[in-house]
Biopython code that builds the backbone (N, CA, C, O; Angstrom):
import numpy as np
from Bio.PDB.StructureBuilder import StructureBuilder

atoms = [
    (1, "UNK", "N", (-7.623, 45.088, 5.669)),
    (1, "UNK", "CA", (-7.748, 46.339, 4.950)),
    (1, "UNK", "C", (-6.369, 46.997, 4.912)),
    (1, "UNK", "O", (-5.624, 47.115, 5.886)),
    (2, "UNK", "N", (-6.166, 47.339, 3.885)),
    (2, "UNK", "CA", (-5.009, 48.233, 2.980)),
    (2, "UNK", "C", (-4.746, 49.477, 4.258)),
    (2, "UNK", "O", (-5.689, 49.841, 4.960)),
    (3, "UNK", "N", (-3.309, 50.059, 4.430)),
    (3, "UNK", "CA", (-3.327, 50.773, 5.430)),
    (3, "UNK", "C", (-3.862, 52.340, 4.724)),
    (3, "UNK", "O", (-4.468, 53.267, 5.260)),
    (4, "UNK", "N", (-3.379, 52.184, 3.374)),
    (4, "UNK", "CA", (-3.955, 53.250, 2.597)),
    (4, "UNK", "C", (-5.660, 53.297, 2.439)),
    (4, "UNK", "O", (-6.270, 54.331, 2.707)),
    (5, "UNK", "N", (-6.250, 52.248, 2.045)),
    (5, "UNK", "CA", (-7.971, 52.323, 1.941)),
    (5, "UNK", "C", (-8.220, 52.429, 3.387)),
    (5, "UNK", "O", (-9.451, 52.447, 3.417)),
    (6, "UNK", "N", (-7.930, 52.488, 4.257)),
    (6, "UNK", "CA", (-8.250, 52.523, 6.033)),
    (6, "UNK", "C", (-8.082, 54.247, 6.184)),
    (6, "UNK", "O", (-8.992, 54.769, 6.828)),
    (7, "UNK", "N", (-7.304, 54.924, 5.801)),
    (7, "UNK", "CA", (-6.727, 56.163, 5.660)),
    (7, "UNK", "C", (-7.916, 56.589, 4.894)),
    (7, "UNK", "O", (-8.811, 57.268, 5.398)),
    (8, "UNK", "N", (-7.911, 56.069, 3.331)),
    (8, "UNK", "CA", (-9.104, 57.090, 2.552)),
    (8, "UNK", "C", (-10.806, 56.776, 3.543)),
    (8, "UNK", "O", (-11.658, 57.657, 3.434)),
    (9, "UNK", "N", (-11.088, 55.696, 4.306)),
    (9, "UNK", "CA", (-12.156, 55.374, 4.445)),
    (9, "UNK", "C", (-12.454, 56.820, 5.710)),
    (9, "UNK", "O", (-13.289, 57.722, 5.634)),
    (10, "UNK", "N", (-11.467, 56.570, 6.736)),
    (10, "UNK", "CA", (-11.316, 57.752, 7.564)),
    (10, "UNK", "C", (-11.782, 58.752, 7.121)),
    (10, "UNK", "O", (-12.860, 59.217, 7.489)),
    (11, "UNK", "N", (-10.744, 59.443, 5.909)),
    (11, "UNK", "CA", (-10.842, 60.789, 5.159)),
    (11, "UNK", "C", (-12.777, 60.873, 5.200)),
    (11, "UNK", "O", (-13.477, 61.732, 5.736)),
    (12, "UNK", "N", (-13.140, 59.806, 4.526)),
    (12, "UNK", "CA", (-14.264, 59.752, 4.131)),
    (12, "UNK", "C", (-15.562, 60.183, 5.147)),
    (12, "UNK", "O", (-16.692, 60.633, 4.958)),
    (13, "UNK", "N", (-14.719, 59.769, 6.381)),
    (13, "UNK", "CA", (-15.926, 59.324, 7.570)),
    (13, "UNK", "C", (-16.244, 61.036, 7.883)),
    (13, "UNK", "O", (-17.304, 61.585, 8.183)),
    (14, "UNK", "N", (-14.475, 61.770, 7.620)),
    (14, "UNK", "CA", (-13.928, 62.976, 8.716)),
    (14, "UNK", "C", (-15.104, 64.100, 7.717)),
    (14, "UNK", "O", (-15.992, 64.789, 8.221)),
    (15, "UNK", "N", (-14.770, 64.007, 6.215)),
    (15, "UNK", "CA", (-15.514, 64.503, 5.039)),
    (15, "UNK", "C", (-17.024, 64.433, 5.969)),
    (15, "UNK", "O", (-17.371, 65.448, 6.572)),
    (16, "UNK", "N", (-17.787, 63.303, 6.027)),
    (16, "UNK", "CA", (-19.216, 62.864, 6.179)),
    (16, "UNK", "C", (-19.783, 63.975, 7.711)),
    (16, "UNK", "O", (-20.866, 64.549, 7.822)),
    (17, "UNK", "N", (-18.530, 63.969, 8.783)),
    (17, "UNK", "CA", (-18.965, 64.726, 9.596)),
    (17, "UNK", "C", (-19.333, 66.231, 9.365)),
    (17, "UNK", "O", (-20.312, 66.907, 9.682)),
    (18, "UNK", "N", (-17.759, 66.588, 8.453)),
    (18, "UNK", "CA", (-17.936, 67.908, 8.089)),
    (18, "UNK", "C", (-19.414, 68.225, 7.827)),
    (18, "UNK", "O", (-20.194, 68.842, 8.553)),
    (19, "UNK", "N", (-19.623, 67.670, 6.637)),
    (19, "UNK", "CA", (-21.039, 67.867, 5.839)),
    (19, "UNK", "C", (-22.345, 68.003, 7.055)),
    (19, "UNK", "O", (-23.102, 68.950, 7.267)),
    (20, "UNK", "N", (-22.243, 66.539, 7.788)),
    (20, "UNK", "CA", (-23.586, 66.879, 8.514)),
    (20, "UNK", "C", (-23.224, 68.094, 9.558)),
    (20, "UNK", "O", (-24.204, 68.679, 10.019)),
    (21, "UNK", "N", (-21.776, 68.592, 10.034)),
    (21, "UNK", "CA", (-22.326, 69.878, 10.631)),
    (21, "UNK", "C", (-22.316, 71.089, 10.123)),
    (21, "UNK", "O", (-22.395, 72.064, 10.870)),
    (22, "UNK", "N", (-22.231, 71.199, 8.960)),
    (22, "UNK", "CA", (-22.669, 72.105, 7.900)),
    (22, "UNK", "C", (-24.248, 72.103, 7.735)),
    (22, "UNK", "O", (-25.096, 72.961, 7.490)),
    (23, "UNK", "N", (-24.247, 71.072, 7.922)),
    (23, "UNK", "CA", (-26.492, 70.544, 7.721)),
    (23, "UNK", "C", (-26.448, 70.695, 5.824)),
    (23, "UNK", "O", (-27.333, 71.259, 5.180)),
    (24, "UNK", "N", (-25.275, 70.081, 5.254)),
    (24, "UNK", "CA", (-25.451, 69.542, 4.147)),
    (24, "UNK", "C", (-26.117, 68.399, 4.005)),
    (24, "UNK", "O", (-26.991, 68.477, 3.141)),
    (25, "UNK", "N", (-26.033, 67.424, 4.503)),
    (25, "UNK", "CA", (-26.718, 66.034, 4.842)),
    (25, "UNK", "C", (-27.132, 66.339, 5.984)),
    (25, "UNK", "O", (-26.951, 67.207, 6.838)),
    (26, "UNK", "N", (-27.935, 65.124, 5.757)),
    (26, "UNK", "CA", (-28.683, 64.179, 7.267)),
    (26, "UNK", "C", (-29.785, 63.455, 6.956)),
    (26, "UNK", "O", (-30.565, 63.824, 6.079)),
    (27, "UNK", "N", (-29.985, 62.084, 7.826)),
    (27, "UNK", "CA", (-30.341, 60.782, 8.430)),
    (27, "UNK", "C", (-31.665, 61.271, 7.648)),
    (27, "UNK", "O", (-32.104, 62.401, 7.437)),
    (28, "UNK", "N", (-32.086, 60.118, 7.334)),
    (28, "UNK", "CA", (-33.756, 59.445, 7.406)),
    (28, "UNK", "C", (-33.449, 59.374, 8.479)),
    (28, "UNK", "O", (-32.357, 59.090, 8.972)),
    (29, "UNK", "N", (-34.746, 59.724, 9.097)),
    (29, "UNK", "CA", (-35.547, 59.643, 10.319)),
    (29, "UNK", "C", (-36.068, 58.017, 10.986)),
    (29, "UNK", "O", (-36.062, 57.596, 12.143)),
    (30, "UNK", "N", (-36.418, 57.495, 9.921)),
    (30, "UNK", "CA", (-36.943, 55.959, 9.968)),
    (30, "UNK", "C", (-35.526, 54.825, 9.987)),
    (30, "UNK", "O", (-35.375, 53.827, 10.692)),
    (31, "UNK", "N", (-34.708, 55.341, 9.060)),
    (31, "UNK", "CA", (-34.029, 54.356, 8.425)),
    (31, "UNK", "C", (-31.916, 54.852, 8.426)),
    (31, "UNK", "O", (-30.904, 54.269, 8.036)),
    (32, "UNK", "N", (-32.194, 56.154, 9.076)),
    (32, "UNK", "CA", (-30.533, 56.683, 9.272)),
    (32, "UNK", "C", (-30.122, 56.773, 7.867)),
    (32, "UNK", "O", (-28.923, 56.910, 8.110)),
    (33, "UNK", "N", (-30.163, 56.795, 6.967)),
    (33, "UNK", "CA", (-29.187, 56.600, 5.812)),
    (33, "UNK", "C", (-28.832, 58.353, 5.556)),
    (33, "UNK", "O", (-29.587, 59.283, 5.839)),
    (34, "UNK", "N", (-27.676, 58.428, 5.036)),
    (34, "UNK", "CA", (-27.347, 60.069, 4.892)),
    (34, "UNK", "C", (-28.541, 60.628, 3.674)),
    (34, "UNK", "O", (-29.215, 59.644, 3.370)),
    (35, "UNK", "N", (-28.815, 61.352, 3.220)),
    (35, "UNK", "CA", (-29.374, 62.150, 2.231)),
    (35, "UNK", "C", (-28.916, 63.502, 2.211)),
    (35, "UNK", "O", (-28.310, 63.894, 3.208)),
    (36, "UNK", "N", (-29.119, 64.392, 1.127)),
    (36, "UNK", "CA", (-28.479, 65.450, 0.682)),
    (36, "UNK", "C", (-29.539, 66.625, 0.701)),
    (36, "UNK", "O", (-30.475, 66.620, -0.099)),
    (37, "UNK", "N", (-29.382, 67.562, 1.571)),
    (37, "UNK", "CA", (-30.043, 68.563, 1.686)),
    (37, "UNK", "C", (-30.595, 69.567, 0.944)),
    (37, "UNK", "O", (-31.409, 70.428, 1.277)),
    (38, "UNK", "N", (-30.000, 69.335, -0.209)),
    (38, "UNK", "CA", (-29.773, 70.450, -1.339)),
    (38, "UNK", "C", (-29.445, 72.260, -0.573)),
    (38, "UNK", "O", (-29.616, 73.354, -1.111)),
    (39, "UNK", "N", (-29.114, 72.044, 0.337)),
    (39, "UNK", "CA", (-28.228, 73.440, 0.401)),
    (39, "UNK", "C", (-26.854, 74.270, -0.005)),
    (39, "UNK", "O", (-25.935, 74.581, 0.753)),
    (40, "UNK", "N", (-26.928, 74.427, -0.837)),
    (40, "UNK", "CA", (-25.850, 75.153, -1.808)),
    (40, "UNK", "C", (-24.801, 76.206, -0.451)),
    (40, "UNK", "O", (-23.571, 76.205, -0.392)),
    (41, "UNK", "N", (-25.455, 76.749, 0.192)),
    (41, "UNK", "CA", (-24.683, 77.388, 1.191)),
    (41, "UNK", "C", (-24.172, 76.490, 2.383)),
    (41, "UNK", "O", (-23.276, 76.920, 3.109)),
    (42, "UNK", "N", (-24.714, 75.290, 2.586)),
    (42, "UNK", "CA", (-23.884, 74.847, 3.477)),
    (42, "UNK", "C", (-23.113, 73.680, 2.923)),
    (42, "UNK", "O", (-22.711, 72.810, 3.696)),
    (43, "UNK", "N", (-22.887, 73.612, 1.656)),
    (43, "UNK", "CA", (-21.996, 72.681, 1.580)),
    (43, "UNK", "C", (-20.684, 73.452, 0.635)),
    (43, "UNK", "O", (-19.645, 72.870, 0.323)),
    (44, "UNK", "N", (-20.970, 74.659, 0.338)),
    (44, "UNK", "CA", (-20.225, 75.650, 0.249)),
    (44, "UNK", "C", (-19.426, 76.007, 1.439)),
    (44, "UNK", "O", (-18.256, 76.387, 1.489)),
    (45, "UNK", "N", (-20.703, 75.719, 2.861)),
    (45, "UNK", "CA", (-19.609, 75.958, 4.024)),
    (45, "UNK", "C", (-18.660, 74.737, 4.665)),
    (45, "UNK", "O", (-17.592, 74.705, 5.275)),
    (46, "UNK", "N", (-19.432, 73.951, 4.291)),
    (46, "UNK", "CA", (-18.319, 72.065, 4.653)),
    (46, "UNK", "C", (-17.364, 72.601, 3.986)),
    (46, "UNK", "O", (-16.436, 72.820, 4.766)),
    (47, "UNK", "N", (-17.007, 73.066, 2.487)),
    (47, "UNK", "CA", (-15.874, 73.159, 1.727)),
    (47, "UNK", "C", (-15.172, 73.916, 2.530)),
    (47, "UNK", "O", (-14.210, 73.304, 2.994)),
    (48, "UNK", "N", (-15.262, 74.988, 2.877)),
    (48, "UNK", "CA", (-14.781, 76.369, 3.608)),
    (48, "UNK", "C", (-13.949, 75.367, 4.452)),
    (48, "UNK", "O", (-12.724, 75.245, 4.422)),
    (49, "UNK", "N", (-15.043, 74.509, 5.388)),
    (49, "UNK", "CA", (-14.281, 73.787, 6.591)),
    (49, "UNK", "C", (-13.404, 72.899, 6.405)),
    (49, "UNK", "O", (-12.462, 72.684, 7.167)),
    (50, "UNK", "N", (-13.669, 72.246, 5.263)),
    (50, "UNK", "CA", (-12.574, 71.294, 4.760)),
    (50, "UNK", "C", (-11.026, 72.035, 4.285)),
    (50, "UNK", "O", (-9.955, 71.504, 3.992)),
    (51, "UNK", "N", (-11.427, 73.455, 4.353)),
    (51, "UNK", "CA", (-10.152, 73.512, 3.563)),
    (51, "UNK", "C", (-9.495, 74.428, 4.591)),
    (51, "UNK", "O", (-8.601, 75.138, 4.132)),
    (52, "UNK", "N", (-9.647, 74.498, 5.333)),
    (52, "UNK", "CA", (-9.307, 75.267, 6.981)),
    (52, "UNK", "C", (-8.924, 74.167, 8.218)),
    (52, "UNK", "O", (-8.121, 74.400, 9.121)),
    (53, "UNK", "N", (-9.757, 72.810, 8.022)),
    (53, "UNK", "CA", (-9.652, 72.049, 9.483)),
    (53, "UNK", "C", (-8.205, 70.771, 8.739)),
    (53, "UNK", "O", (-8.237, 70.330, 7.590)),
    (54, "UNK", "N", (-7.597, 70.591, 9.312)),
    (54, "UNK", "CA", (-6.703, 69.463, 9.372)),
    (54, "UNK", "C", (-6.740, 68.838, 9.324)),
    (54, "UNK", "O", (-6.854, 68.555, 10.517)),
    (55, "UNK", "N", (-6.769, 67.350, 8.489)),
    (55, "UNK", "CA", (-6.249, 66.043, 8.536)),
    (55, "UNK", "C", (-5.049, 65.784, 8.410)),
    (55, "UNK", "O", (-4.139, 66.119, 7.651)),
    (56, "UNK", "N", (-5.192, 65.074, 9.353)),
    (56, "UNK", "CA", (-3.286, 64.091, 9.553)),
    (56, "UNK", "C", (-2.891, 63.770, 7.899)),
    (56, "UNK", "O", (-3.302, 62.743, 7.358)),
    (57, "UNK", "N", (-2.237, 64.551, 7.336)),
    (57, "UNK", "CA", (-1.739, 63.992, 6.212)),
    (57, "UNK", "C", (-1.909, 64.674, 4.727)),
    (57, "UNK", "O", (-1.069, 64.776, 3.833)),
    (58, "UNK", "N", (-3.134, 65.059, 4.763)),
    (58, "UNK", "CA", (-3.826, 65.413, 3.776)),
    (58, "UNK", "C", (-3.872, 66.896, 3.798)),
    (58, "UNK", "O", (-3.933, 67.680, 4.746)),
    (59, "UNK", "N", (-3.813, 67.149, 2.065)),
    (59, "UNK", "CA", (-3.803, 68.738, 1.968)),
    (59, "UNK", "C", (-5.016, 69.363, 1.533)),
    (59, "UNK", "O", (-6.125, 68.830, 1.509)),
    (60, "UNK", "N", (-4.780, 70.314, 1.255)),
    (60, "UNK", "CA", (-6.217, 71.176, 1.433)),
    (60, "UNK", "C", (-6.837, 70.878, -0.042)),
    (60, "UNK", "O", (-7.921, 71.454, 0.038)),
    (61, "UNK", "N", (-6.779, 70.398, -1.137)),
    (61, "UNK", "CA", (-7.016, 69.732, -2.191)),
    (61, "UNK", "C", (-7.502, 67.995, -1.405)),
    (61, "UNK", "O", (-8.562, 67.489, -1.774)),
    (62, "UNK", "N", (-7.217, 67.757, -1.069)),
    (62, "UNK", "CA", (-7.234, 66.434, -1.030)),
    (62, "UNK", "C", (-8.306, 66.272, 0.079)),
    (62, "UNK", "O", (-8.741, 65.127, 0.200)),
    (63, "UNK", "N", (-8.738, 67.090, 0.795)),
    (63, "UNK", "CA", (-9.774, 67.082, 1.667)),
    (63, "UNK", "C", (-10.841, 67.410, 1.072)),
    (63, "UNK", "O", (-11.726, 66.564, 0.944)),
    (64, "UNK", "N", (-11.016, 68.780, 0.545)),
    (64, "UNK", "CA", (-12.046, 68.882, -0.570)),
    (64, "UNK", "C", (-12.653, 68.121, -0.935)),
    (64, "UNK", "O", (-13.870, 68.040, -0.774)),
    (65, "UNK", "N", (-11.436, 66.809, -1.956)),
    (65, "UNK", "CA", (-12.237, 66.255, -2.589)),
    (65, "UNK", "C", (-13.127, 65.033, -1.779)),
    (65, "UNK", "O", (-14.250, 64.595, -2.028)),
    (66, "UNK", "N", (-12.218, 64.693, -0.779)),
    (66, "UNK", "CA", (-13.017, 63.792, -0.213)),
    (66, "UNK", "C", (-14.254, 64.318, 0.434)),
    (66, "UNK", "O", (-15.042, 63.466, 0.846)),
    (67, "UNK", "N", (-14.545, 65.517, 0.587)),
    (67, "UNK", "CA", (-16.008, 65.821, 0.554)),
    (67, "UNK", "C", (-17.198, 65.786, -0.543)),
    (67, "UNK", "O", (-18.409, 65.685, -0.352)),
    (68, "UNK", "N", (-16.491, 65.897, -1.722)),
    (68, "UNK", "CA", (-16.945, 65.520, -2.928)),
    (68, "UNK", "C", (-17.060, 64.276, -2.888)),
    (68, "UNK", "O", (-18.101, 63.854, -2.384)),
    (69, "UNK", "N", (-16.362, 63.584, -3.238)),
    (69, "UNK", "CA", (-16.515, 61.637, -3.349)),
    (69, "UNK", "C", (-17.497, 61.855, -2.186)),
    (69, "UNK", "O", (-18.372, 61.628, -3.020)),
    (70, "UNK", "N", (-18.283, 62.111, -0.893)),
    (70, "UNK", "CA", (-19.263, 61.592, -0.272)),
    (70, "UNK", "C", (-20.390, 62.116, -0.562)),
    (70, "UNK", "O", (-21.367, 61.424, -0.277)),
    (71, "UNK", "N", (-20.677, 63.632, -1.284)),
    (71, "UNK", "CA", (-21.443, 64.427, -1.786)),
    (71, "UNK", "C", (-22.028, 63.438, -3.275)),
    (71, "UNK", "O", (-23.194, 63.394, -3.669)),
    (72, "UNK", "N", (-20.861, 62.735, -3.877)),
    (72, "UNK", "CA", (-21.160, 62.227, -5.092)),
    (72, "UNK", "C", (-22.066, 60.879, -4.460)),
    (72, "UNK", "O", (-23.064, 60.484, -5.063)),
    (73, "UNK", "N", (-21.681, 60.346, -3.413)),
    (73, "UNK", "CA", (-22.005, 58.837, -3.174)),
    (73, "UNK", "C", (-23.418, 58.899, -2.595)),
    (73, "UNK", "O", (-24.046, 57.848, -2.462)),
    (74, "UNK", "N", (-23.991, 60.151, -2.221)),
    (74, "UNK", "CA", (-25.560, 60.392, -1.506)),
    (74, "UNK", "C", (-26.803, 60.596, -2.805)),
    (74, "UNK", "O", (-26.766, 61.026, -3.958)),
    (75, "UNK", "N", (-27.347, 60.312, -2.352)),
    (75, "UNK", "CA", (-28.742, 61.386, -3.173)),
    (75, "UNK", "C", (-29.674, 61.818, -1.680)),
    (75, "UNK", "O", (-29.408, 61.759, -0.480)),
    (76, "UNK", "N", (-31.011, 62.318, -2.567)),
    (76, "UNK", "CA", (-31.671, 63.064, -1.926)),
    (76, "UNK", "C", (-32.875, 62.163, -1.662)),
    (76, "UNK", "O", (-33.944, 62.757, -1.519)),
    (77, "UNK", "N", (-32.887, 60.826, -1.573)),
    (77, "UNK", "CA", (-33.844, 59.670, -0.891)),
    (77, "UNK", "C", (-33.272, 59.173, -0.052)),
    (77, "UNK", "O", (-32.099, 59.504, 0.124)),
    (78, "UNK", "N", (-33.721, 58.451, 0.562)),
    (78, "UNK", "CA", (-32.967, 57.238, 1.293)),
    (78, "UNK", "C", (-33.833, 55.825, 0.313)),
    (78, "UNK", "O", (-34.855, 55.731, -0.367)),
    (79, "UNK", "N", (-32.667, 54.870, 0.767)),
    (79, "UNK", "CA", (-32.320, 53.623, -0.448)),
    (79, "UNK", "C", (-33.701, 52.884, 0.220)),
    (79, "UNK", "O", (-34.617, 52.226, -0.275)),
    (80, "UNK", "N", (-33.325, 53.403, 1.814)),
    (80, "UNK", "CA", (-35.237, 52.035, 2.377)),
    (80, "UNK", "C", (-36.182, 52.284, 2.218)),
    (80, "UNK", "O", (-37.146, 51.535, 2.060)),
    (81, "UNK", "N", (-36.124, 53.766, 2.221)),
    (81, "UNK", "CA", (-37.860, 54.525, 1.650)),
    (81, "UNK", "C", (-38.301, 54.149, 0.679)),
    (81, "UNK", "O", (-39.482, 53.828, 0.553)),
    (82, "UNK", "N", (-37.326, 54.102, -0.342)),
    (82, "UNK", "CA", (-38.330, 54.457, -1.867)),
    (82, "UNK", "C", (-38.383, 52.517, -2.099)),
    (82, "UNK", "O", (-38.979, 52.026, -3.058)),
]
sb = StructureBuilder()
sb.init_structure("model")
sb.init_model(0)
sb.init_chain("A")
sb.init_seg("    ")
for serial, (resi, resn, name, xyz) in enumerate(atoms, 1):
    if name == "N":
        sb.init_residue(resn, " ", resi, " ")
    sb.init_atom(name, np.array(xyz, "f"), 0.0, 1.0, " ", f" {name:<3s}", serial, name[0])
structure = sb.get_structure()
């Protein structure tokens, strides 16, 4: 792996935490997979956090979005349920 795609995958992981402690996402119960909470206020507040907490490297645009790219990559099922 690319030292750069190792870097965005990170971004990605650091993004994924934000969110679940926002309680934007979280797990099927059965099956773990992320799903999307539909809470407008807490992923309003992941953003807040994304654009306040630090990554090695990355600016406050560039964190954002990588909360977006994981916001885009979820829905509101999980893939084993349905």
């Amino acid at each position: 792996m690319s030292k750069k795609k190792k870097t965005e995958s990170t971004l990605e992981m650091w993004a994924a935490d934000l969110l679940m402690e926002a309680h934007a996402i979280a797990p099927c119960h059965e099956h773990g997979y992320m799903r999307l909470r539909h809470s407008h206020h807490a992923v309003d507040y992941a953003m807040s956090l994304a654009e306040h907490r630090k990554f090695s490297g990355k600016n406050k645009k560039e964190r954002k979005a990588a909360v977006e790219r994981v916001l885009d990559g979820l829905g509101d099922e999980c893939p084993a349920c349905t």
